[in-house]
N, C-alpha and C positions, 0 to 999 in steps of 0.2 A: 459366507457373510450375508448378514440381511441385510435386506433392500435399503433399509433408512439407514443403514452403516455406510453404505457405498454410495447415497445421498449427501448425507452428511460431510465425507472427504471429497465426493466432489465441489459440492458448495465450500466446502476449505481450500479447494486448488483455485475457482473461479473468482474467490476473494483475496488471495495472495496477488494472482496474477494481476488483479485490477488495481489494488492500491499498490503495487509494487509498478506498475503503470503509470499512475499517478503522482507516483512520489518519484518515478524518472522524468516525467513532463515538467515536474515542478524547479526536480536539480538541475534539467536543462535551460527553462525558465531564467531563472535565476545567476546563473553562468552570463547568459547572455544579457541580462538584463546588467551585469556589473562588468560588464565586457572582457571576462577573465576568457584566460587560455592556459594550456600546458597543464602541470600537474596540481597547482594549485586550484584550476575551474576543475580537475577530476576528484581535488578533497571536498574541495566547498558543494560540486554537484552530489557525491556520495552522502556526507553528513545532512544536507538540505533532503535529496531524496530518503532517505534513513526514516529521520524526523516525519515527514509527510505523509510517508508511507505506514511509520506506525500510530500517528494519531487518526488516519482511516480505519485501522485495522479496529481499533480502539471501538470509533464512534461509531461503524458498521455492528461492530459486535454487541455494542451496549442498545443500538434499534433495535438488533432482531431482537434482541432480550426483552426489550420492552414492548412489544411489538407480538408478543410471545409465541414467537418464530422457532426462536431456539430457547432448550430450558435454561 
């Protein structure tokens, strides 16, 4: 594998892991801010981090692009 190959997937794992990060602080966030419990703060946390996590994934991807980070 070349080197910017295995650059590349790593900048793909350190980007998952962040906004997927991010979009669990948010589900948690949000849980608690509505003061749910049980399985319905585990749907409402899931779909809320879901959401969050893929409009980071989104606006990260679309800087580096602009940014012309990534082609």
């Amino acid at each position: 594998m070349m080197l910017r190959t295995l650059a590349l997937i790593a900048l793909n794992v350190v980007g998952i892991v962040a906004c997927g990060g991010l979009g669990g602080a948010a589900g948690f966030g949000v849980i608690g801010w509505l003061g749910l419990t049980g399985v319905l703060a585990a749907i409402v946390a899931s779909i809320v981090g879901m959401l969050v996590a893929t409009v980071a994934w989104a606006v990260g991807a679309t800087l580096l692009r602009a940014l012309r980070i990534l082609r």
